[in-house]
N, C-alpha and C positions, 0 to 999 in steps of 0.2 A: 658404264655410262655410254649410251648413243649417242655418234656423231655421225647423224645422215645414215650412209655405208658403213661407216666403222666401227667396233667399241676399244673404250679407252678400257684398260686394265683396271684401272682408279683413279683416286682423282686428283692424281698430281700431274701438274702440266710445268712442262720445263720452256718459257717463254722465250721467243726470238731475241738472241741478243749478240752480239760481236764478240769473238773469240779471238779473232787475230789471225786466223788461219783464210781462208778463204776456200774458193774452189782450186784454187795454185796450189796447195798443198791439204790433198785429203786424206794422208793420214793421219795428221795432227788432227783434224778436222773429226775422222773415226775414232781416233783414241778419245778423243774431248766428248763430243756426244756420245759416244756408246758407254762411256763408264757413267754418265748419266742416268742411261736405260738399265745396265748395271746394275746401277744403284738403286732402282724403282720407282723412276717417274715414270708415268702410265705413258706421257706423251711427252714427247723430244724434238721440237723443234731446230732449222740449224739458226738461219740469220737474216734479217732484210739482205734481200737478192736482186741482186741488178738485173733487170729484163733486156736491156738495151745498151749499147755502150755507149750513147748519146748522155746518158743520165746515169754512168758510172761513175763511184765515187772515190778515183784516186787519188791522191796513195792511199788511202784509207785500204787495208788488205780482207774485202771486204768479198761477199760469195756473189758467183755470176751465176747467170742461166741461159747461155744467147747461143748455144750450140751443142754439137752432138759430145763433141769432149769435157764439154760440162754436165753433159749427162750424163756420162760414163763415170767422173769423178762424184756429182753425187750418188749416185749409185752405191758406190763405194761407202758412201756415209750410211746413206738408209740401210744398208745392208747389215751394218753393225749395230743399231738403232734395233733391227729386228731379230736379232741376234736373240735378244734377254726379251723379247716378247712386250716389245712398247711402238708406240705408235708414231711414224716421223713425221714431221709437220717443216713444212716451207713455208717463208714470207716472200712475196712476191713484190717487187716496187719499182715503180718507175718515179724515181727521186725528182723533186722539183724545187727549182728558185739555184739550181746549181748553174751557174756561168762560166766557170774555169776548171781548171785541171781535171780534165774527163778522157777517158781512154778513147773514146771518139770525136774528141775535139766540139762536143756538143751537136754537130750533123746528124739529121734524121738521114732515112733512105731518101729523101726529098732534095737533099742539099738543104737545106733550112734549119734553125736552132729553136725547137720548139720547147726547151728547159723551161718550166712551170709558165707554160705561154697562155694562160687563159686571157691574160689583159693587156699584155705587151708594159708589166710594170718594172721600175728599178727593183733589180734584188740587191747591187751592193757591187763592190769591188769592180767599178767604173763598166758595170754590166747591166744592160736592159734585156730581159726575157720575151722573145718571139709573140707576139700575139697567133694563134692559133687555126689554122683555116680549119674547114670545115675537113677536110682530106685529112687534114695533122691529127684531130679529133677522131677518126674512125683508125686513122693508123696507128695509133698508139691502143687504143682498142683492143686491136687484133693482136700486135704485140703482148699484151694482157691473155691473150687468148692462147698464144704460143705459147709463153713461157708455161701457162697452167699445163698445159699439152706436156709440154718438158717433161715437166715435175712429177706427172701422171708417171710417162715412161722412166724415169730416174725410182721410181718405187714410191713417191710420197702418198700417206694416206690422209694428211689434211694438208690443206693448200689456200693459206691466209692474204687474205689483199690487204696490203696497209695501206689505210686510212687513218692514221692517227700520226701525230704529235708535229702536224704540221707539216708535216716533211714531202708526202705524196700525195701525185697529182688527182688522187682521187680528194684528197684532202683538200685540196685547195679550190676544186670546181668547189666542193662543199661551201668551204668558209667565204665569207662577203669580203675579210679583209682583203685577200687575194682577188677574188673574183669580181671584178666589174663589167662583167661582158652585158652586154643588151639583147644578145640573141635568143636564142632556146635553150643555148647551156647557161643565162646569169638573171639576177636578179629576184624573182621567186624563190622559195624553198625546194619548187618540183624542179624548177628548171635547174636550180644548182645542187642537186641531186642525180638531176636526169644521166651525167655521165657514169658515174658509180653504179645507177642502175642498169645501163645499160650493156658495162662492162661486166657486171656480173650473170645479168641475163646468156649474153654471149659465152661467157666461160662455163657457165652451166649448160650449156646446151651442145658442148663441144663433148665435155667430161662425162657427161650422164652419169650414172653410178659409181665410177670407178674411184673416186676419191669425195672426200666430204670440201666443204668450202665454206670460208669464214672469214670475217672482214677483224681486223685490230681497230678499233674506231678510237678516235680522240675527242672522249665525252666535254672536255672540259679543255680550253686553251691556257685558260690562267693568266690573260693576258692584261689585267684593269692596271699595271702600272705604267704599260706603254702605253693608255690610253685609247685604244682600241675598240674598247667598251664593245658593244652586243656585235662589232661585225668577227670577232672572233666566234668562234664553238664555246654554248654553255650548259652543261650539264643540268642544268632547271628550267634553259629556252629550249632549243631547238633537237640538243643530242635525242631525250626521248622521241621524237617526231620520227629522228631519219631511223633508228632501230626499230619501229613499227613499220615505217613505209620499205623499209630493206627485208625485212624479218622473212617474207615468205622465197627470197633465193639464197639464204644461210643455212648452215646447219650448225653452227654456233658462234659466238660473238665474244673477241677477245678484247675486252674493255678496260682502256690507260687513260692516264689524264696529264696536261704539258702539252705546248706547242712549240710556242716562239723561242722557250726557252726549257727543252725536254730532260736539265736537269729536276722539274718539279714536280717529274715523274720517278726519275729515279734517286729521291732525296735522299740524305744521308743521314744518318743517327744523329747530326747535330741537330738538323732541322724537324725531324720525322720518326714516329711514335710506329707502332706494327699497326699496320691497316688506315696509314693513313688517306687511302684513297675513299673510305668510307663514305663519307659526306658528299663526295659529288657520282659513286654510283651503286651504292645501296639502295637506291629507288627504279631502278633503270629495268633491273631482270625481271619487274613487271609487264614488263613494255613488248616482252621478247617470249615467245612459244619457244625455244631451243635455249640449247646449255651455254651458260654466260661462266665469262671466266676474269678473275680480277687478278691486280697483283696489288703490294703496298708493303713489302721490307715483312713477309708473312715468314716469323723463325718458330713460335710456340706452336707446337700440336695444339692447345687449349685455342688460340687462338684462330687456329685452323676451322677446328671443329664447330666453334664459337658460329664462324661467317658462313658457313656452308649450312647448320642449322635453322638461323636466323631468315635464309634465300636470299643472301646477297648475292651469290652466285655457288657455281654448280662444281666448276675446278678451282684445287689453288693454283693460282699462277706464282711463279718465281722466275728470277734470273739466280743471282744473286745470293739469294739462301744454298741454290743449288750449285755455284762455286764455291762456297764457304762448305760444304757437305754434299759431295754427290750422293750419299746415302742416307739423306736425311729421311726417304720412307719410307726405307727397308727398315732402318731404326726405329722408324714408329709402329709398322708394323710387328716386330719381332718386342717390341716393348722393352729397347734401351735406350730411352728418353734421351739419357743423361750421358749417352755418346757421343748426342750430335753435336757435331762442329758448328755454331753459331757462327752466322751471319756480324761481325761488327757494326755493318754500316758505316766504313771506312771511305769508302768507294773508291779504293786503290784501283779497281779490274776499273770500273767508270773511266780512271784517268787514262790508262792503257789503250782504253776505244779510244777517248780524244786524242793522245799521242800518236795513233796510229800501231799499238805494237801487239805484242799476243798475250793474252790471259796471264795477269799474277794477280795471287792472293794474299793476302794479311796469314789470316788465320791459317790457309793450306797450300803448302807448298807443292801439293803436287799435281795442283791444277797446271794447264799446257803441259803438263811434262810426261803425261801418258804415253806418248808414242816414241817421244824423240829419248826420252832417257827410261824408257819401260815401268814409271812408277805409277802404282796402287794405291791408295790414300786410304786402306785395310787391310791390306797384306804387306807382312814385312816377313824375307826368307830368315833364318836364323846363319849371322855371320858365320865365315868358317873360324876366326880367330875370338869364336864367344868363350874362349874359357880362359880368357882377359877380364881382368879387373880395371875400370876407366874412373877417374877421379874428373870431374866438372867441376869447373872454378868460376862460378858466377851461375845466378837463376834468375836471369835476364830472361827478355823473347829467345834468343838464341841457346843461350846453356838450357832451359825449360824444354824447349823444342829436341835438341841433340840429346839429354838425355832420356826423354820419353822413346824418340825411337831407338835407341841405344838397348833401352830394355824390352823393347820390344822384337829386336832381331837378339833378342837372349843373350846377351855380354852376362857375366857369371854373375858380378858385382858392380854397379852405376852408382856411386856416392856425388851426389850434386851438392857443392855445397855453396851457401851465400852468406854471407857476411851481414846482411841485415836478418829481422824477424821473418820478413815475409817472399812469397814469390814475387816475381813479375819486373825486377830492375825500374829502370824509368817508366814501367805502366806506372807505378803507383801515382805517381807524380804526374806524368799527363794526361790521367783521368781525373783531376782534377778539373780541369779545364772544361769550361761551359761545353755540354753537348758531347763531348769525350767520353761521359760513362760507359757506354755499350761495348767502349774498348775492353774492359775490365773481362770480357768473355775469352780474349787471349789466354790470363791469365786460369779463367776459373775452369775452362776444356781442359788444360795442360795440368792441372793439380789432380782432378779427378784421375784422369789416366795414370798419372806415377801413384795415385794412389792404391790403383789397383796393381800395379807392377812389385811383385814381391822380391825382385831383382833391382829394387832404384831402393835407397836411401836419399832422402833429402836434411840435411844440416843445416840450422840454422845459427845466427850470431855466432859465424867464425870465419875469422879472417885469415886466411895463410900466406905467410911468409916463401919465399923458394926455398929455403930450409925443411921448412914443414910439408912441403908439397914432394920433394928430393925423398923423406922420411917417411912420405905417407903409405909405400907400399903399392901402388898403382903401377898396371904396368904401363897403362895411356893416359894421358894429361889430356887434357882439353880445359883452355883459356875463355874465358867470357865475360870478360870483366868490363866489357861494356865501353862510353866514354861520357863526357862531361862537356858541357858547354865552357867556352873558353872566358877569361876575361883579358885578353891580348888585344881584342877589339881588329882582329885581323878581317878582313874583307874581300870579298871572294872582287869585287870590281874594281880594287887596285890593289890588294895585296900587300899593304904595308899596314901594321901595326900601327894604332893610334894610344898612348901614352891614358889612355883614363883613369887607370892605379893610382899614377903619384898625387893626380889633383884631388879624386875623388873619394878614394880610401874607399871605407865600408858604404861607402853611397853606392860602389858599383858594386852591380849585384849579377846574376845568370839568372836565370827558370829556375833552375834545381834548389836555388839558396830561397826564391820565394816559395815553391808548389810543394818541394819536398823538407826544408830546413824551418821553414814559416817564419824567415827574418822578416821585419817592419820597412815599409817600404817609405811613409811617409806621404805626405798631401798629392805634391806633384810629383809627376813620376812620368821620366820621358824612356820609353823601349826604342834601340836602333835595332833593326832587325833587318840582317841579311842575309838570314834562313831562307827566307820566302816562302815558306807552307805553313802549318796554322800557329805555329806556338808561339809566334808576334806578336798576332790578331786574337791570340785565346788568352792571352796573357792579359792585353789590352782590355777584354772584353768580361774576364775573371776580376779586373782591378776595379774596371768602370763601373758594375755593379757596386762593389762595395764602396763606392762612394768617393773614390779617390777622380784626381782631375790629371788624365791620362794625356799623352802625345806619344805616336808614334812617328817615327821620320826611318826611312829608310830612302836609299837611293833607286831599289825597281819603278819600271813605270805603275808598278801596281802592288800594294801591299799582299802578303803571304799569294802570292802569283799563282804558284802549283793548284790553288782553290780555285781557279777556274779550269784544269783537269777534274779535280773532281767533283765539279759542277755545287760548288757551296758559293761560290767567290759572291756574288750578288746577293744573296741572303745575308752574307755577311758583314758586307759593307752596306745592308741598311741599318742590321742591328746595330753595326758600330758607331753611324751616324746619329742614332737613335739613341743610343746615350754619351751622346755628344764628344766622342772620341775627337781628338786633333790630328788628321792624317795628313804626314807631309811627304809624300813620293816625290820622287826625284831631288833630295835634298839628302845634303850628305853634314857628318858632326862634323866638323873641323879643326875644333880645337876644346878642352874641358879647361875649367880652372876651380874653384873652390866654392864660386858663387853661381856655378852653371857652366851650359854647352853655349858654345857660338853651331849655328845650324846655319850651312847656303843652302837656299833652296831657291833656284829658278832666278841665277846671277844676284839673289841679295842677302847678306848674311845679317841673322838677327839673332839677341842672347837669349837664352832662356834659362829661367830659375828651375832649378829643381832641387827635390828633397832627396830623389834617390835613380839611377841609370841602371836599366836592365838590357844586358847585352843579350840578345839572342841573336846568333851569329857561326863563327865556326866554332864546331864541336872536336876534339882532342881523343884521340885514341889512349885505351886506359892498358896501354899493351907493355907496363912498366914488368910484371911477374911473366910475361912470356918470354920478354927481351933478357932477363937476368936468369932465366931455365934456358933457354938456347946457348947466353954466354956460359955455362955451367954442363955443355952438353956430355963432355968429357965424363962428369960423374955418372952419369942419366945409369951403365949397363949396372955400375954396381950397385946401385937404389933399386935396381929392378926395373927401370922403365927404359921400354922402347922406343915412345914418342913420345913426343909435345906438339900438341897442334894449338891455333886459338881460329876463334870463329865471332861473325857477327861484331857490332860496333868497335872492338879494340881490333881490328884488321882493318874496317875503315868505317868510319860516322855513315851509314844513310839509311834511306827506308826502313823503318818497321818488319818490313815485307821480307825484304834483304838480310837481316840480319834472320829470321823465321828459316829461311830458304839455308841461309849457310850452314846454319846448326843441322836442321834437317841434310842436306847434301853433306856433310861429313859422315854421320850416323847412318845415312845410306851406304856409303862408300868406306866404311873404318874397316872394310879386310879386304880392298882395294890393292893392288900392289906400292900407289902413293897415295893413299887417302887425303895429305894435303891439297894434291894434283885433282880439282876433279876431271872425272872420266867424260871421253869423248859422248858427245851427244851425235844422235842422228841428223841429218841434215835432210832435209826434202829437197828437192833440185832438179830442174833438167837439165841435164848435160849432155854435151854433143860426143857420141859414140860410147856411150857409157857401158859398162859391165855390171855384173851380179857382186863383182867386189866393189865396186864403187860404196855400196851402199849397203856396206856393213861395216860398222863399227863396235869397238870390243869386243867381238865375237857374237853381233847381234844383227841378225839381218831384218833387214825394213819389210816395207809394204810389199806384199806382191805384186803391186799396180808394178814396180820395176822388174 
């Protein structure tokens, strides 16, 4: 496929999105992209890039472009991009409505703070944005003009201006909510367009041939609940307009929808169907002579094929699919469908951007970990200690994961065994939960693989004993036996134990005794939830459907919190209010007795009747069979075993992700000198007077950039 100068390989485009690396460390940055190209995206984008240090956006560890050492460091990226014969693509942005924490203190070269200054409006946080002189306007301009210059020299061969999701200053000349200028940049459609045209005129006439040039446009704001009505961007007002009046200085058009609030771009399987962007620009690539590119949570090849057919657009776009599977096209292309590592729509990597931190995955652990700890997410060496037999005790996310690569680095014999029928530990049970289905794809990647491993056994309904486990002939143990929500009613915000057993008996209930046990919960039904991420809110929201008359009280300022990382939280608490959920934050139980909770919430305490109390709260490590194999270690040589390890929730309750990650890092590491210990990771860094040993770790030396 033609872009302008370029051709794309095919028509996988691996879309702008935050890694966690920045330009501060590009080998993380090369390992991360380049196993992308790798994998067979035609086109490898790295990340929105800061032009300016005015409209930097720290701590966020996010990529620059404002000098010659950042061209040398992308370089370094594009170089590995081009490595496997794919095309790299830069996003270019001069961020706007940002007030605070900027590595230039918000200062143009002017002395002046022109952060989304078209209007001189409030953005928030006791901050008003510079209205705009006419000099601020060409200077940023030309700024646009540099950085593409950069990007030219740094090697990129497409070079995206962002216009979308609200965020950049091309975006906001665009939109009326932003823009009320009166001059010749506001007001009309030409006029508040006129900047974006004219920034791109210029950039194209600096570049000539040598790179292609494309806007990310933000068809659609999505903004009708803040009331904003038409002066946001609408995908059936004005977006087709500015794609015809732009069309003749692009050479293709990378089309998202979200503004105000750019979770509702990047939705998550609770809220969002594949292709959910359908509806606001499946009419749009008519609008446009050049190749249009979409994204929408795109996991199915059918589904692929489907939109590209149809001319909804020309590339798939992804983020997302393509951390959940860097070789999702290689796979499609070589025609093994049923290897690719699904996308959950978890948006765990989601929360990580808002966190500020670097790339993890649900599904694959060995996203970020390309450079600093040398892993392949398709290649595994074969151990040197594989002609060990390893017994797994739980097929949880963690034991599932540990022993898939177990057999996969050729261990002689991987007996996984689980105690219940089926795989997947607690998936079973929290895909029950509204909008949770797509999790179920943990489970069903991970069975298909030991299914083809003719080195893994899996057992079902058996439970062992440390006897049986002592007996069973293994020479390595691996623990995974998971944990269990508590009913101690302990509280991470003060720490003592609240007595709900003696008053409440079988009233008080966990998750596990409703989703997975199917106890009767009764009419009313109050969840304390000190979890803070969704099984509160999904519990609440699984009850309220069937018809029961829900309250949930927790003490956060905000019910299941973590959900506004990964950009659900607002979706969720309409749906909750929408079937008339009782949410009382900041309100703590205080006391239970046989007829109900006494609840303070905001200095007044009131009773409530209930039928039945679902603690979702702290979760208990199930590390009882590891702890009585360690105290037994004395027998371990003459049973034949070397070690005992355990991994994943019975070593501590958290993330999904976490426990994936530990099982995998054992299995990585199980002919390690300490497998328990993992292995040092690389570290990116400047350091002052540094050496060639500095930075090498286990016998692994880094980038050449040192």
């Amino acid at each position: 496929m033609q872009l302008g100068p370029k051709t794309a390989r095919n028509r996988f485009w691996q879309t702008p999105h935050a890694a966690g690396f920045g330009t501060e460390r590009p080998s993380h940055m090369a390992g991360y992209r380049g196993m992308k190209a790798e994998g067979g995206w035609g086109v490898v984008f790295t990340e929105a890039t800061s032009i300016a240090p005015e409209v930097d956006k720290s701590p966020a560890p996010l990529a620059r472009l404002w000098d010659e050492g950042d061209i040398r460091n992308s370089r370094y990226v594009v170089d590995r991009i081009h490595e496997h014969g794919s095309l790299a693509g830069i996003e270019l942005e001069y961020h706007s409505s940002i007030g605070f924490s900027t590595e230039g203190r918000g200062l143009n070269a002017r002395g002046v703070i022109p952060v989304a200054g078209e209007s001189g409006l409030p953005v928030g946080y006791a901050a008003t944005c510079a209205a705009l002189e006419l000099e601020d306007i060409e200077e940023i301009q030309d700024l646009h003009v540099k950085a593409a210059l950069r990007a030219r020299d740094a090697g990129f061969d497409l070079i995206t201006f962002h216009c979308g999701h609200a965020a950049s200053i091309l975006a906001h000349f665009l939109i009326p909510y932003y823009n009320t200028r009166t001059d010749a940049y506001g007001g009309s459609f030409e006029n508040r367009a006129r900047f974006a045209r004219e920034t791109l005129t210029k950039a194209r006439a600096a570049l000539g041939d040598s790179a292609a040039v494309g806007l990310r446009f933000g068809v659609d704001t999505l903004d009708e609940p803040l009331g904003i009505g038409e002066r946001g961007m609408r995908a059936h007002g004005e977006a087709p307009k500015f794609i015809a009046y732009m069309d003749d200085l692009v050479d293709y058009w990378d089309l998202v929808i979200g503004g105000f609030d750019w979770g509702l771009d990047a939705q998550s399987s609770r809220t969002a169907k594949e292709n959910h962007e359908a509806p606001f620009v499946a009419h749009l690539k008519k609008h446009s002579k050049k190749p249009v590119v979409n994204v929408g949570r795109f996991n199915s090849p059918d589904t692929m094929v489907d939109v590209i057919r149809s001319g909804q657009c020309d590339f798939i776009g992804a983020a997302r699919a393509g951390i959940s599977d860097p070789f999702l096209p290689e796979k499609i292309r070589t025609g093994r469908i049923e290897d690719i590592r699904e996308c959950i729509g978890c948006n765990f990597c989601v929360s990580r951007d808002v966190a500020h931190a670097h790339q993890i995955c649900t599904q694959n652990a060995t996203i970020g970990e390309e450079f600093r700890r040398g892993w392949h997410p398709e290649r595994f060496t074969q151990a040197s200690n594989h002609d060990n037999d390893v017994l797994v005790v739980g097929a949880g996310p963690a034991g599932m994961e540990c022993a898939m690569v177990l057999g996969k680095r050729g261990m002689r014999n991987v007996h996984l065994i689980e105690a219940t029928g089926q795989l997947g530990g607690c998936l079973n049970w929290v895909t029950k939960i509204p909008g949770r289905e797509e999790w179920r794809r943990l489970i069903e990647y991970r069975e298909f693989q030991l299914s083809k491993l003719n080195n893994v056994t899996t057992i079902f309904n058996t439970r062992l004993d440390a006897d049986e486990v002592l007996d069973y002939g293994a020479g390595l143990v691996v623990v995974a036996t998971g944990s269990r929500y508590s009913r101690a009613g302990l509280s991470p915000y003060d720490r003592r134990p609240m007595d709900f057993l003696s008053a409440l008996g079988e009233r008080l209930l966990t998750p596990e005794d409703v989703l997975e046990a199917g106890k009767p919960v009764g009419e009313r039904v109050v969840i304390i939830d000190t979890d803070g991420y969704f099984v509160g809110p999904g519990l609440a929201e699984y009850l309220a459907k069937d018809g029961h008359a829900v309250t949930v009280v927790t003490p956060a300022e905000a019910l299941g919190h973590y959900t506004k990382f990964t950009m659900e939280y607002r979706r969720l608490m309409l749906d909750l209010e929408t079937l008339d959920v009782d949410i009382r934050t900041g309100s703590t139980v205080t006391g239970a007795t046989s007829n109900g909770l006494q609840v303070l919430s905001h200095g007044k305490t009131s009773d409530q009747a209930v039928d039945s109390v679902i603690l979702v709260g702290q979760r208990e490590a199930q590390s009882g069979l590891y702890r009585e194999l360690k105290g037994r270690s004395a027998q371990w040589a003459e049973n034949g075993i070397e070690a005992v390890y355990r991994i994943g929730d019975c070593v501590r309750p958290n993330f999904i992700a976490d426990a994936v990650f530990s099982g995998h890092r054992l299995a990585r590491e199980i002919d390690s000198p300490s497998p328990a210990q993992p292995l040092p990771f690389v570290r990116e860094r400047r350091l002052i007077d540094a050496t060639e040993d500095d930075f090498v770790v286990g016998g692994r030396a880094t980038s050449p950039l040192y």
